[in-house]
C-alpha positions as CSV (number, residue, x, y, z in Angstrom):
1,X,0.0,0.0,0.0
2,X,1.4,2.9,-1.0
3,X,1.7,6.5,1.4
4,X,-1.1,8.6,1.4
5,X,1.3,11.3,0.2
6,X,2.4,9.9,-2.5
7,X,-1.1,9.0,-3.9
8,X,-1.5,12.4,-3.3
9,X,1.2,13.4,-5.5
10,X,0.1,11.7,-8.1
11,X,-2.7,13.3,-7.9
12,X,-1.5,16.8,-8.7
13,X,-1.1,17.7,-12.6
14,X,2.2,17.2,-13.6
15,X,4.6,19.9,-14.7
16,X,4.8,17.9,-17.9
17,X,3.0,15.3,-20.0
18,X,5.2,12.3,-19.3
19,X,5.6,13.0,-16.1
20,X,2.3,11.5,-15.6
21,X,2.1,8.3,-13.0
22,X,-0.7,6.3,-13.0
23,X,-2.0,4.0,-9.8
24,X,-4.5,1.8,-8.8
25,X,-7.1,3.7,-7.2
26,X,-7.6,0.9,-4.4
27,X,-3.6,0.1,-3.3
28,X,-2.2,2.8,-4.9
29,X,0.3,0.6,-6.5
30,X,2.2,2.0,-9.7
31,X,3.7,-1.1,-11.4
32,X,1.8,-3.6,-13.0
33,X,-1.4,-1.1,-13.8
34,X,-3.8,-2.1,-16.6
35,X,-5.4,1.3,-17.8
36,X,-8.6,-0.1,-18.7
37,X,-9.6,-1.0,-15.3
38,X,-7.3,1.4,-13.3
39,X,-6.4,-1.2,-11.1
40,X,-2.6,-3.0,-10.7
41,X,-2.6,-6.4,-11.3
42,X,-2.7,-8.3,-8.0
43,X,-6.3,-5.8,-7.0
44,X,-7.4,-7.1,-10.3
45,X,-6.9,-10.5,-9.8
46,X,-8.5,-10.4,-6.6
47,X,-12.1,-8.4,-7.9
48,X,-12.0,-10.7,-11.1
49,X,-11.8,-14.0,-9.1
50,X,-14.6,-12.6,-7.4
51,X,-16.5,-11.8,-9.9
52,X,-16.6,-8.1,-9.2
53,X,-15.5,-7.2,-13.1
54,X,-18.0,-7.4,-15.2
55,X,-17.2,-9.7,-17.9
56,X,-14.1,-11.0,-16.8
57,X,-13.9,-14.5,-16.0
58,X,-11.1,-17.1,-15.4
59,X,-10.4,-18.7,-18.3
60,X,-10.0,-22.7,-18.7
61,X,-9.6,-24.7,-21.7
C-alpha cells in the first residue's frame, strides 16, 4: 500500500506530460497497472476472481 502522500502526489497535474504516473485507485500501486480498469494487477486478480468485473472470467480450456 502505498503513502497517502504519495497517492497524493500523483494526484496533482504534472509539470509535464510524461511526467504522468498512474495508480491503482484501491492500493495505490504504480507497477503492473492495466489502464482499462485502473487497477494494478494483483487488485485485479483479486475483484476478477470474485466476480466483481463485469465480464471478466477465469479462463480454462
Amino acid at each position: 500500500m502505498a503513502k497517502k502522500s504519495v497517492i497524493a502526489r500523483a494526484l496533482k497535474t504534472p509539470k509535464y506530460k510524461s511526467r504522468v504516473v498512474r495508480r491503482c485507485f484501491r492500493c495505490g500501486r504504480k507497477r503492473g497497472y492495466m489502464r482499462d480498469f485502473d487497477l494494478c494487477r494483483i487488485c485485479f486478480r483479486e475483484l476478477a476472481n470474485e466476480g466483481m468485473i463485469p465480464g471478466i472470467r477465469k479462463s480454462s480450456w
